[in-house]
C-alpha positions as CSV (number, residue, x, y, z in Angstrom):
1,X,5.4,7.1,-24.0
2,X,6.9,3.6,-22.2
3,X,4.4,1.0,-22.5
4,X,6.4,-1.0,-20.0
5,X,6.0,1.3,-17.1
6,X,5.7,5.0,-16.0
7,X,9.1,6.3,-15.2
8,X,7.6,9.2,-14.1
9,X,5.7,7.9,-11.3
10,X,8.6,5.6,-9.7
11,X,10.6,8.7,-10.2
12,X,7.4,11.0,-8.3
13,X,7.4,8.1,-5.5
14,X,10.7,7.2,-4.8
15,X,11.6,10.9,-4.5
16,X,8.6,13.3,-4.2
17,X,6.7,11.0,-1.9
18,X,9.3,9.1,0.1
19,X,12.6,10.9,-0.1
20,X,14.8,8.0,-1.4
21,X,17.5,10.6,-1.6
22,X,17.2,11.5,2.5
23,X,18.9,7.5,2.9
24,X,22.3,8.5,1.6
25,X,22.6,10.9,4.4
26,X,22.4,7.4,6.6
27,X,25.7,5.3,7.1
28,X,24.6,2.3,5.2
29,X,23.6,4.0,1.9
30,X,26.1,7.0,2.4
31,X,28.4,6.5,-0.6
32,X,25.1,6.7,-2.9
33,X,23.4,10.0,-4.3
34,X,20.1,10.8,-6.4
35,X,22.7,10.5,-9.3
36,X,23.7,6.7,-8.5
37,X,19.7,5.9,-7.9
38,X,19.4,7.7,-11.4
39,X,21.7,5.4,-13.1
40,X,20.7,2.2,-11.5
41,X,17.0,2.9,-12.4
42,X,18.2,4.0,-16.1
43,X,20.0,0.7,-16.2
44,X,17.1,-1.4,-15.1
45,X,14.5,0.6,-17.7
46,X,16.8,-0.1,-20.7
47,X,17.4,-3.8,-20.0
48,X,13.7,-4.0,-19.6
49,X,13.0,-2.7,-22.6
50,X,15.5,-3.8,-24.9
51,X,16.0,-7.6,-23.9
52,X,13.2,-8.6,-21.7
53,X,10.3,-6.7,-23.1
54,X,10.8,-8.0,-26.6
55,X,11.3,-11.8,-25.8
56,X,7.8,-11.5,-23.5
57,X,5.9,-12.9,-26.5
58,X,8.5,-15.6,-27.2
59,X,8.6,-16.9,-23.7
60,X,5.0,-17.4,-23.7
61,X,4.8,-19.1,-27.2
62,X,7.8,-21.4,-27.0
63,X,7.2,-23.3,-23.5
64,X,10.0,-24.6,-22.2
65,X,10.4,-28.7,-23.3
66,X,12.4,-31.8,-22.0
67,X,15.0,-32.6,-24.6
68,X,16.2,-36.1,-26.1
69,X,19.1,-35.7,-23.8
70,X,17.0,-34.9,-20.6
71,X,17.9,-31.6,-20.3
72,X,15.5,-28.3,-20.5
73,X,15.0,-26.3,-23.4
74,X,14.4,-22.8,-23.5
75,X,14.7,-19.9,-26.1
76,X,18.0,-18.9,-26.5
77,X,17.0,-15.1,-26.0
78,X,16.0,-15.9,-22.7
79,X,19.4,-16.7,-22.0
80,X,21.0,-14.0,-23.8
81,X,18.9,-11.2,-21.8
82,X,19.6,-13.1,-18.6
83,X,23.7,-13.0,-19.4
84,X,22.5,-8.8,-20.0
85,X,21.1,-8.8,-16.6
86,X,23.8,-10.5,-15.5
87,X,26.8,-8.4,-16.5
88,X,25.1,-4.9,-15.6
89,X,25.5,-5.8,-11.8
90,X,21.8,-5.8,-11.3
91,X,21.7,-9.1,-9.2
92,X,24.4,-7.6,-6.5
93,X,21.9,-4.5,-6.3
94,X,21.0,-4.5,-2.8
95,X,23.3,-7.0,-1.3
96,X,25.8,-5.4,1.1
97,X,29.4,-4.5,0.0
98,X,31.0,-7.3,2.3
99,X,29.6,-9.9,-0.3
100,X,30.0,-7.9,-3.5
101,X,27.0,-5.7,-3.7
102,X,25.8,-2.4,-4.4
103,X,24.4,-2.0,-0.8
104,X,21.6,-0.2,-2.9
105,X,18.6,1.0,-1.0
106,X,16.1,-2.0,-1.1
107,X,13.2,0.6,-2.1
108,X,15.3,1.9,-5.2
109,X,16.0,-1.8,-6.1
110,X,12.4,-2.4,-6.0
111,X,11.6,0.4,-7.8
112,X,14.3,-0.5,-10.6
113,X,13.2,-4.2,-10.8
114,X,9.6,-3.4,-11.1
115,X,10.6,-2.6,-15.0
116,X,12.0,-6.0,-15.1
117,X,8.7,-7.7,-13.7
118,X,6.7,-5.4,-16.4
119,X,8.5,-6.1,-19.5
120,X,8.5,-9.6,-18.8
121,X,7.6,-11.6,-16.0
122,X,8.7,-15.0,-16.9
123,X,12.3,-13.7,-17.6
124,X,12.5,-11.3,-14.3
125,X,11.8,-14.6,-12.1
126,X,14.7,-16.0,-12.4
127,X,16.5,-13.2,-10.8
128,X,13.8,-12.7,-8.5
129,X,14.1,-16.0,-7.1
130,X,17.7,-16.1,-6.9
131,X,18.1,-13.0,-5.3
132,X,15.8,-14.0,-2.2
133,X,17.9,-17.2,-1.9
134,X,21.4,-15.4,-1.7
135,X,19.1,-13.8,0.9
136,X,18.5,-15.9,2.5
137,X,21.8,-17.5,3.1
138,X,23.7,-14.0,4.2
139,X,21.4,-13.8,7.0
140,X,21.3,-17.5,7.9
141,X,24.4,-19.4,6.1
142,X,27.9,-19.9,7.4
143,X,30.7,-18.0,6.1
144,X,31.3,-21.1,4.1
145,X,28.3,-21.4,2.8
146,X,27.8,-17.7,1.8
147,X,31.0,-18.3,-0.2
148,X,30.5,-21.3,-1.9
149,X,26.8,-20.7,-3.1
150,X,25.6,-17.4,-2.3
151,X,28.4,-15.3,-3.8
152,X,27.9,-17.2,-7.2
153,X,24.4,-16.5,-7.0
154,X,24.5,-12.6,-5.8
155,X,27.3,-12.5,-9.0
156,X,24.5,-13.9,-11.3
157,X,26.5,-17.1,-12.3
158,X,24.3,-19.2,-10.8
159,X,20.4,-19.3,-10.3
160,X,18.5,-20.4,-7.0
161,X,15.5,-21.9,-5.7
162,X,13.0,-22.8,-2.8
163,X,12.1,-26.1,-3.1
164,X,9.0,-26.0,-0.3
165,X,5.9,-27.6,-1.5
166,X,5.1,-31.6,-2.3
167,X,2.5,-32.9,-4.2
168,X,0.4,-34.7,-0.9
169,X,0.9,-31.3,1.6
170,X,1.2,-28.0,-0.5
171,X,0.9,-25.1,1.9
172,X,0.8,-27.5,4.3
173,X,4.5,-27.6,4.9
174,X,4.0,-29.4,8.3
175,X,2.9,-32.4,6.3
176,X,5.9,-32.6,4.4
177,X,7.7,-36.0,4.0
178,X,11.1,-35.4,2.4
179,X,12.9,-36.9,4.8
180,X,16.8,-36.4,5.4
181,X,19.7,-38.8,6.5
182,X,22.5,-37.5,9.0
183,X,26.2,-38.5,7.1
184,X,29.0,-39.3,8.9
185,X,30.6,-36.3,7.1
186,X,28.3,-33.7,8.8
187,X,26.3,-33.6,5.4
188,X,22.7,-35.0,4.8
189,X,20.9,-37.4,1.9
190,X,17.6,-36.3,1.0
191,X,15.0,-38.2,-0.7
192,X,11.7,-37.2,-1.4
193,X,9.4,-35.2,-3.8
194,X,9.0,-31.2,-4.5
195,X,6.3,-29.9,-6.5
196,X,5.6,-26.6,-8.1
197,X,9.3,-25.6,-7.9
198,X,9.5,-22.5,-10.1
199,X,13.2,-22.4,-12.0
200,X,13.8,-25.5,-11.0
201,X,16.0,-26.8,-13.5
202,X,16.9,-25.5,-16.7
203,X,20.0,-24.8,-18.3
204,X,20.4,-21.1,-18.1
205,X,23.1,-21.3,-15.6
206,X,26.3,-22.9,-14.8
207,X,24.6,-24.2,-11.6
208,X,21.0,-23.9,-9.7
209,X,21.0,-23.9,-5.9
210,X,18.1,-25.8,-3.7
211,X,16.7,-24.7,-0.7
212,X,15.1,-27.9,0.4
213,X,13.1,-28.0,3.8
214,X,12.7,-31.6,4.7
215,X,13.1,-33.1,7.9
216,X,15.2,-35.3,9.9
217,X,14.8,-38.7,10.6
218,X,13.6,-39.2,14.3
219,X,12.5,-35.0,14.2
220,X,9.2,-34.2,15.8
221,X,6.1,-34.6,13.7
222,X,4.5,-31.2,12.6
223,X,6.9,-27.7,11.3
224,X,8.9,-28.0,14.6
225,X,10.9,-31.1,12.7
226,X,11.3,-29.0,9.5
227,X,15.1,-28.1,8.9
228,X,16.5,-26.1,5.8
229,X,19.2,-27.7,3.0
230,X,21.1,-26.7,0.8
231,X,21.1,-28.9,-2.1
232,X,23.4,-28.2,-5.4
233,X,22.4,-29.2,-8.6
234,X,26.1,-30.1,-9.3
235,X,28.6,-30.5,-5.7
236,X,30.4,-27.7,-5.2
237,X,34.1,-28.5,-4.2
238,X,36.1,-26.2,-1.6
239,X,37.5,-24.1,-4.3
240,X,34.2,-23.4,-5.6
241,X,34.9,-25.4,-8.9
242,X,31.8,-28.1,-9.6
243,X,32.1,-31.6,-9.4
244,X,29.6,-34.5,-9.1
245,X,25.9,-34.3,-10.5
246,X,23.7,-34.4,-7.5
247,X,20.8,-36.8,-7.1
248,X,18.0,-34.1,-7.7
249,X,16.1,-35.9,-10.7
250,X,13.9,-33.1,-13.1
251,X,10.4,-35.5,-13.3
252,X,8.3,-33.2,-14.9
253,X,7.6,-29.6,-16.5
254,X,3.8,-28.3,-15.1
255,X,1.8,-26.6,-17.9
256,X,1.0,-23.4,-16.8
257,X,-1.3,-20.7,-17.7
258,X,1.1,-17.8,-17.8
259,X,4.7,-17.7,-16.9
260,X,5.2,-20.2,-19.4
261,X,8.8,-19.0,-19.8
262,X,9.8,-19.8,-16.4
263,X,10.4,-23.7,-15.8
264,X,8.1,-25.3,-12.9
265,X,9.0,-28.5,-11.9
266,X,8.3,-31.7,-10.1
267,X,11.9,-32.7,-8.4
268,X,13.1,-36.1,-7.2
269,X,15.4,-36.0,-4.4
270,X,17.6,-39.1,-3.6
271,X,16.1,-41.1,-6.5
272,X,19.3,-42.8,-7.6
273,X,19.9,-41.4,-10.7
274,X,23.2,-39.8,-10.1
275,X,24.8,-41.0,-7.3
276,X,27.1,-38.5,-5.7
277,X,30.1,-40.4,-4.0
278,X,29.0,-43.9,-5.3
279,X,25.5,-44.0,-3.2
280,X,21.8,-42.5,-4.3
281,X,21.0,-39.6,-2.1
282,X,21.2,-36.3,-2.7
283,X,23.8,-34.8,-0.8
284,X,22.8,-31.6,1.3
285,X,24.5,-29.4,3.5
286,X,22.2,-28.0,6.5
287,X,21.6,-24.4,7.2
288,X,22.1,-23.2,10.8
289,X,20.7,-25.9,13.4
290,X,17.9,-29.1,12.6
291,X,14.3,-27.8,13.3
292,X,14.9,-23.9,12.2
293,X,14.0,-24.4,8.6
294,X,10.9,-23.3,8.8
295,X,11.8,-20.0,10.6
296,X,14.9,-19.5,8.1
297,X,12.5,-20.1,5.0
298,X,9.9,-17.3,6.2
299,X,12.7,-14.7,5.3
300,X,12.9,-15.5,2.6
301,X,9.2,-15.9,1.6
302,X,8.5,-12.3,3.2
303,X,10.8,-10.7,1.3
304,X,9.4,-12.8,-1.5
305,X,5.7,-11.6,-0.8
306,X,6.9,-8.3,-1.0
307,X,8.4,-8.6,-4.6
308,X,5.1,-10.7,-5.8
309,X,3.4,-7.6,-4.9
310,X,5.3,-5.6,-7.0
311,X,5.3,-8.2,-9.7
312,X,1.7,-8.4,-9.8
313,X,1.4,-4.1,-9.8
314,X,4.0,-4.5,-12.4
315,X,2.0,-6.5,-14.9
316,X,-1.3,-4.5,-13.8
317,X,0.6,-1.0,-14.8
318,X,1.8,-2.1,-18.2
319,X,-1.8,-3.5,-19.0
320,X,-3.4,-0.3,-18.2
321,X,-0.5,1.7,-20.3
322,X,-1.4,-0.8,-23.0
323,X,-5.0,-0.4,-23.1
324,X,-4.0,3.5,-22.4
325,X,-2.2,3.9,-25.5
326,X,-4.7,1.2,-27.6
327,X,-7.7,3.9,-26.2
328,X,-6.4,7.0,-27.2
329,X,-5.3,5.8,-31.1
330,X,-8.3,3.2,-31.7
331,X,-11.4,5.0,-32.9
332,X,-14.8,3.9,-32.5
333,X,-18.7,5.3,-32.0
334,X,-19.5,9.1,-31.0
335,X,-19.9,10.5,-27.9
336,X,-23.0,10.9,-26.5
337,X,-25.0,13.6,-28.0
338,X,-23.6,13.2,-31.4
339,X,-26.5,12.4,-33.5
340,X,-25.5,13.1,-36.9
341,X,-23.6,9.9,-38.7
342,X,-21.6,11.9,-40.9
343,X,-19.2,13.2,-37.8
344,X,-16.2,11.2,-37.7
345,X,-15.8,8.7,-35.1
346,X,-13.8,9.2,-31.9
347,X,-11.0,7.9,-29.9
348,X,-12.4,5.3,-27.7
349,X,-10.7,7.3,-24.3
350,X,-13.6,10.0,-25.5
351,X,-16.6,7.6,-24.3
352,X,-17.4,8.0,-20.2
353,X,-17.3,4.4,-19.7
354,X,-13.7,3.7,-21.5
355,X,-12.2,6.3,-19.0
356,X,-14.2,5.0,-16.4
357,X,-12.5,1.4,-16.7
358,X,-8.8,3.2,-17.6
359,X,-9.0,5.4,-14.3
360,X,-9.8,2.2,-12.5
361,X,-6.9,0.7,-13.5
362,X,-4.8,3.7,-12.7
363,X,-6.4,3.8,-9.8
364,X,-4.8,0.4,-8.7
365,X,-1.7,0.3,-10.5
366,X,-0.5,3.9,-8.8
367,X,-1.8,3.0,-5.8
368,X,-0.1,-0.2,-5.6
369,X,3.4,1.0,-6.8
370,X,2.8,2.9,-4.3
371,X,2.2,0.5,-1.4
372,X,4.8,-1.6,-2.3
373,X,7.8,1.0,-2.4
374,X,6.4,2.6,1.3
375,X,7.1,-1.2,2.5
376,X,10.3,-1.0,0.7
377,X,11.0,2.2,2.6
378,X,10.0,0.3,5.7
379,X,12.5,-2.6,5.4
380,X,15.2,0.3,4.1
381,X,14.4,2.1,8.0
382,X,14.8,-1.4,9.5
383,X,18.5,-1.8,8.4
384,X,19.2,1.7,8.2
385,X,17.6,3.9,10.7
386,X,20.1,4.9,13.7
387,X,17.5,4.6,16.9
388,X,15.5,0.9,18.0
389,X,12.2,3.1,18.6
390,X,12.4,4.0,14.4
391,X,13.1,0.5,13.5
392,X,10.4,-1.4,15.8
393,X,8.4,1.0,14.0
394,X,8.7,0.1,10.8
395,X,9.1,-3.8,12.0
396,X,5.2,-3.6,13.2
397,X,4.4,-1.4,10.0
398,X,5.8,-4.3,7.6
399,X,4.7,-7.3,9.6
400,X,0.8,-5.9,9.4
401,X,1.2,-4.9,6.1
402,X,2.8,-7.8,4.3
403,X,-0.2,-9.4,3.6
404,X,-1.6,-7.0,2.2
405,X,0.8,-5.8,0.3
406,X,1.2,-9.6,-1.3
407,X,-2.5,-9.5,-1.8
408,X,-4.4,-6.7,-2.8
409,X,-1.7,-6.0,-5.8
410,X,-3.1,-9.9,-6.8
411,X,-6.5,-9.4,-6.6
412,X,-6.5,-5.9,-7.7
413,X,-4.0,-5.1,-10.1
414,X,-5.4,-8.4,-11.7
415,X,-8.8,-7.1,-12.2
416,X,-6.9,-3.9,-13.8
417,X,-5.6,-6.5,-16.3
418,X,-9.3,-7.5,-16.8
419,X,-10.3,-4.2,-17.2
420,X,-7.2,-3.8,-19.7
421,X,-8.8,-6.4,-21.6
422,X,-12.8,-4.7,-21.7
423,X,-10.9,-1.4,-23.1
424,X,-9.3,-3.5,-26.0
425,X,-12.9,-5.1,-26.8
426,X,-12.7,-8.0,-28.8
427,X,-9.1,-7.4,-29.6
428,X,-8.3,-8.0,-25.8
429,X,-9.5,-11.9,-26.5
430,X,-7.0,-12.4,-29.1
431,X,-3.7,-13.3,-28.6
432,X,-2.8,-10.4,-31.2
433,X,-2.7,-8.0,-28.4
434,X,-0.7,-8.5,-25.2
435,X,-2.8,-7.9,-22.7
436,X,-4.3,-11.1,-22.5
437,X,-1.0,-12.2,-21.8
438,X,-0.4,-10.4,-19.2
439,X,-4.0,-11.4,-17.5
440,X,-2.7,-14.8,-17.7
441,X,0.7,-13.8,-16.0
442,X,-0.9,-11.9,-13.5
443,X,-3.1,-15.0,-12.5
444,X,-0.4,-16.8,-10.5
445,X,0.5,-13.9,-8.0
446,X,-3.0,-14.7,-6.0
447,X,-1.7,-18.4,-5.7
448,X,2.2,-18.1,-5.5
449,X,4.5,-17.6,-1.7
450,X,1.0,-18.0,0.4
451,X,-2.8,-18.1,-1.8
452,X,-4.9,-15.0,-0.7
453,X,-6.8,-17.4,2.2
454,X,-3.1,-18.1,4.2
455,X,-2.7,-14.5,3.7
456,X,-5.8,-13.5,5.4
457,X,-5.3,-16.0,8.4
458,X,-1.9,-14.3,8.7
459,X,-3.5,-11.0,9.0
460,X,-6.8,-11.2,11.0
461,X,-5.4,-14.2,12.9
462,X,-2.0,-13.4,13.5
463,X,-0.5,-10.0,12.4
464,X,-3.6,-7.5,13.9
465,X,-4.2,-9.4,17.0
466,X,0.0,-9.8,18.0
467,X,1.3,-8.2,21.0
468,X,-2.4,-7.1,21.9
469,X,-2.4,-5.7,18.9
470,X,0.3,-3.6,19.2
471,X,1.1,-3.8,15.2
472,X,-2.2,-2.6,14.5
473,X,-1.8,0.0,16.8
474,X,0.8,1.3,15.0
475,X,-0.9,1.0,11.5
476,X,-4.0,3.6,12.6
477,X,-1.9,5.6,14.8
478,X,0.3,6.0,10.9
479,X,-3.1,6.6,9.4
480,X,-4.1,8.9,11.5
481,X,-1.3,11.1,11.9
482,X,-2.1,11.7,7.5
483,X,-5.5,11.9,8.0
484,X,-4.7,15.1,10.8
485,X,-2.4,16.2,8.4
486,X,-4.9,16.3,5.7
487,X,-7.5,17.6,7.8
488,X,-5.9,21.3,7.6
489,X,-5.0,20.7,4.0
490,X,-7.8,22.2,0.8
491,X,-11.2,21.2,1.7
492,X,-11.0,18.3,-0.9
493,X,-8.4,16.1,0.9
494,X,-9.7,17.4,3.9
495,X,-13.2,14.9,2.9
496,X,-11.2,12.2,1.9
497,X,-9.5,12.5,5.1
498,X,-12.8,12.6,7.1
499,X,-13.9,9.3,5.0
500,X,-10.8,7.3,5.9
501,X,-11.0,8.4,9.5
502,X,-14.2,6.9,9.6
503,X,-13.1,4.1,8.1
504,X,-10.2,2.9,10.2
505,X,-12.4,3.4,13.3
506,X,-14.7,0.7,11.4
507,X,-11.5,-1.5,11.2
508,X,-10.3,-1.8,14.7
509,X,-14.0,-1.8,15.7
510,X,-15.0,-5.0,13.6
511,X,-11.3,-6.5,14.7
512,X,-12.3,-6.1,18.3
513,X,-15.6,-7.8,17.3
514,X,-14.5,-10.8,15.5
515,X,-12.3,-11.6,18.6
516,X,-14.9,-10.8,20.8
517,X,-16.6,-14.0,21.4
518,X,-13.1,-15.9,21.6
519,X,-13.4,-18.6,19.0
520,X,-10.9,-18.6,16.1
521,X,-13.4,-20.4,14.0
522,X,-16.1,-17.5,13.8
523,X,-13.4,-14.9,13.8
524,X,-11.5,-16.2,11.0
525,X,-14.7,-17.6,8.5
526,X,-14.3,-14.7,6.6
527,X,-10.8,-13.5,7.2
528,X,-10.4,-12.9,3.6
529,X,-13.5,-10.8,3.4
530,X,-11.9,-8.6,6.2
531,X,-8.2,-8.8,4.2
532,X,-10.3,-7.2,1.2
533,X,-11.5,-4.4,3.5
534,X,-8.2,-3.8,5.4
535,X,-6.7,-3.8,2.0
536,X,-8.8,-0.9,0.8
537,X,-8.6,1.4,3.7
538,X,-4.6,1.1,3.8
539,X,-5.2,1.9,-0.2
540,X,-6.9,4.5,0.3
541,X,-4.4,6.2,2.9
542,X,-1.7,5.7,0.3
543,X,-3.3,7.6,-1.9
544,X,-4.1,10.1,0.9
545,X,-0.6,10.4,1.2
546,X,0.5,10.7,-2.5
547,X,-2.2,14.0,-2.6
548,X,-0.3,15.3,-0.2
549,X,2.7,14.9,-1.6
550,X,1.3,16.4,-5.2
551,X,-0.1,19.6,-2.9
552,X,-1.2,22.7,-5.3
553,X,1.2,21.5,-8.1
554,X,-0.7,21.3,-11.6
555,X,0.0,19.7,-14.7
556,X,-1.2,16.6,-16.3
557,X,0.7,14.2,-14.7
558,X,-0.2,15.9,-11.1
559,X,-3.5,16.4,-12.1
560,X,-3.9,12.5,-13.0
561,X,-2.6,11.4,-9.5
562,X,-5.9,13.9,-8.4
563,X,-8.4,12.1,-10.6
564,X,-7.2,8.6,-9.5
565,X,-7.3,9.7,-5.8
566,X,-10.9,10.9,-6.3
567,X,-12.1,7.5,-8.4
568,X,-10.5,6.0,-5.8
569,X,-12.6,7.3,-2.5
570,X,-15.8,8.0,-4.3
571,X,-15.7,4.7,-6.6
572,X,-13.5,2.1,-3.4
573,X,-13.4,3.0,-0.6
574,X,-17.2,3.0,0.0
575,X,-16.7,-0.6,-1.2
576,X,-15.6,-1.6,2.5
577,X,-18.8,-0.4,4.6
578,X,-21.0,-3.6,3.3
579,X,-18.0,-5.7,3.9
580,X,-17.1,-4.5,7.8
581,X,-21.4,-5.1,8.2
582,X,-21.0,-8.6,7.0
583,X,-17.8,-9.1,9.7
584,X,-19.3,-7.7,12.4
585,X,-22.5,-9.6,12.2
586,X,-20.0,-12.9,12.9
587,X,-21.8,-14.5,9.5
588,X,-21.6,-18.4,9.8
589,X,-22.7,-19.3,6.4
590,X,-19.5,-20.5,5.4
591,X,-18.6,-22.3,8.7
592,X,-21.8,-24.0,8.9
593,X,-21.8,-25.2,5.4
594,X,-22.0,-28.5,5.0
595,X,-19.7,-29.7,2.4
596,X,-22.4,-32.7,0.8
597,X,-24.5,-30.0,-0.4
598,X,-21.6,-28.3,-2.4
């Protein structure tokens, strides 16, 4: 058994649950079969497992250093699994033929990746980033542009970035101060300070493209000045050959808790030195019009929220088949009952509690692979399906459930890593065994593209209430046609669908409530108590839905998807009825805190 992650359950919900297959019969995806998604996914597991898997350990033991010279150092396996990657085609996955891609169905990308992100996060975030920068410039670059440094990146030659955050603003991004410095060439200089810029440089690559928001000098104060740059590492001449060094300094490597393998960086922009063309300044070359950046970068951080939801479900799945495996061979006490001493001892997956915390786990890790690939699926029927009705649809279904799916894999599939950690005992507190490891991995996906607090003012304060909450509308009418669908199913989903009905009425009642009195301060105190609830009633309809999809079928990988679903509505879901009393009273303990007595 994979250790990495179940193949059998991507393969269960890409093609049981959400008919991957049924795409190819859509223009877009119409030269692909269940044979091509095969081979893609069987590429992506044995790259996982062969190159990035073993070097996991490495990466986190042999942090990445500045060198005499200036430059980074990193493992040489990392770069040899990365020129793998590479050279299998992997990064032109789901790009669109025009620019050299596979035009791969986003959801079997994902669902191929997600071995990536499990065998080794640190590694898998270099093409992770890179990939939502190419993005990012097909939907918003020039034709130019798209050729000069997105087609490097989409052929994996080059790595990419998004250079957002400064050490004085962080999530702030209207209080950003890189400024930038029309040219007389149509180009920009930028100076100014980036923080926290994951792959920011390194040597992995022959060059590593910037995404810089700053802002232009004499643009209005606040996000409506931000603008979007691209910013080389090396110039890149009109025949795509490189020239100059650019004047992005490398100050500083951040010590992190996890990722260690991936470089984050403090970056000096416009320090002076390298001075492209004989003046300090680095040079940078505008995306689409002055004050859009911010608007550009967002499609590239949803997409990104997306894939940091499946990188934290990744790392929560291969914890749980960790402490999985480490349960059923490790052998310890006797079952309850067992009196006499002379008996041998037992497995520990034989004590009540250990299977307690390892159906937990599965619990979250299935149900969050799951989430993830349905808002694949979603972005897949945006691009794909052939009516507007089916794509505003799924439009309104991914806005209200991006943050969610960027935040209950972080919070949950992290305390699945905890729990990974309690089966192993004091083994799980060494650094013998890697699931402490991937705790500390896992860690960052709460903080990373938007903490879990920007995510629940996103939901609660913009994504539920939009439109007259039209997008929420949508979200419970989707529930509730499952629920009626379950309702004449066997008389055990017909309960959970009962539960969950009662549930979602809770939602939009304590929505309407918090907006009620019309003040965004009392709605929005506890906006991250009512994510956590949201969360787990959209959890529990996905694994409403993956029931259904199992139906009378019995063996013991159907029958596990059963006792998950059950942990998960007797053990969860109740969870959410204390939480929807606390919203609805309108609670100010937190608003009317004040901050001396802290």
């Amino acid at each position: 058994m994979s250790v990495v992650l179940s193949r059998r359950d991507v393969d269960f919900l890409l093609f049981e649950w959400l008919d991957a297959v049924d795409l190819t019969t859509r223009e877009r995806y119409c030269e692909h079969s269940r044979e091509t998604f095969d081979a893609v996914i069987d590429l992506a597991e044995a790259i996982a497992t062969e190159r990035f898997a073993p070097i996991n350990r490495l990466l986190d033991t042999h942090e990445p250093f500045v060198g005499e010279d200036g430059k980074v150092v990193l493992p040489a396996e990392l770069a040899d699994a990365l020129r793998v990657y590479a050279r299998s085609g992997m990064p032109a996955a789901t790009f669109d033929a025009e620019v050299g891609g596979m035009q791969l169905p986003f959801t079997v990308g994902q669902g191929a990746f997600a071995f990536l992100q499990a065998a080794s996060a640190a590694a898998a975030s270099y093409p992770f980033l890179s990939t939502g920068n190419a993005n990012l410039l097909v939907a918003h670059g020039s034709a130019e542009q798209v050729e000069r440094y997105a087609l490097p990146v989409i052929e994996g030659r080059w790595y990419g970035t998004m250079a957002l955050s400064e050490p004085q603003a962080g999530s702030s991004l209207g209080d950003i101060t890189t400024r930038a410095v029309r040219q007389p060439d149509g180009t920009y200089r930028l100076f100014g300070t980036k923080m926290w810029i994951s792959g920011g440089d390194h040597e992995l690559s022959e060059n590593i493209v910037h995404l810089v928001l700053a802002k232009v000098e004499g643009a209005p104060p606040g996000v409506k000045g931000i603008s979007l740059f691209i910013v080389p590492k090396y110039l890149v001449e009109a025949d795509g050959s490189l020239g100059e060094r650019n004047d992005v300094a490398l100050v500083g490597l951040n010590h992190k808790m996890g990722w260690r393998g991936t470089t984050n960086t403090l970056l000096n922009f416009g320090e002076g030195l390298a001075t492209p063309g004989g003046v300090a300044g680095a040079v940078g070359d505008i995306v689409g019009e002055e004050g859009q950046g911010l608007a550009q970068m967002f499609h590239m951080m949803n997409e990104a929220r997306i894939s940091v939801g499946m990188g934290a479900v990744a790392l929560g799945y291969t914890g749980y088949l960790h402490s999985l495996e480490y349960a059923k061979q490790r052998t310890q006490g006797r079952v309850a009952g067992a009196k006499d001493p002379a008996l041998p001892q037992v497995p520990l997956v034989e004590h009540a509690d250990v299977r307690r915390m390892l159906l937990a786990q599965k619990s979250y890790v299935e149900g969050g692979l799951g989430l993830l690939l349905y808002c694949a699926r979603l972005i897949d029927e945006q691009v794909s399906a052939t009516d507007d009705a089916a794509r505003d649809r799924a439009r309104e279904l991914l806005e209200v459930l991006t943050p969610i799916a960027k935040s209950w894999p972080s919070q949950w599939c992290l305390a699945a890593n905890d729990l990974a950690i309690q089966v192993h005992g004091g083994s799980g507190y060494t650094r013998d065994y890697a699931v402490e490891q991937f705790y500390r991995d896992n860690r960052l996906n709460p903080i990373h593209e938007g903490t879990h607090g920007i995510q629940s003012l996103d939901l609660l304060g913009r994504k539920v209430v939009a439109g007259g909450g039209a997008a929420l509308g949508t979200l419970v009418g989707t529930i509730k046609a499952t629920t009626a669908r379950a309702a004449e199913g066997d008389e055990t989903v017909a309960a959970y669908a009962a539960q969950l009905d009662a549930r979602v009425d809770r939602l939009v009642e304590v929505t309407g409530a918090l907006w009620a009195g019309g003040d965004p301060a009392v709605a929005l105190a506890n906006s991250a108590v009512y994510l956590e609830a949201a969360g787990h009633v959209v959890m529990a309809w996905i694994w409403l839905e993956q029931l259904l999809a199992v139906g009378d079928r019995t063996d013991a990988f159907y029958d596990g998807k059963r006792a998950a679903g059950r942990y998960f509505f007797a053990f969860e879901l109740p969870k959410v009825d204390p939480q929807f009393d606390l919203l609805a009273s309108l609670d100010r303990t937190v608003l009317d805190l004040d901050p001396a007595v802290l």
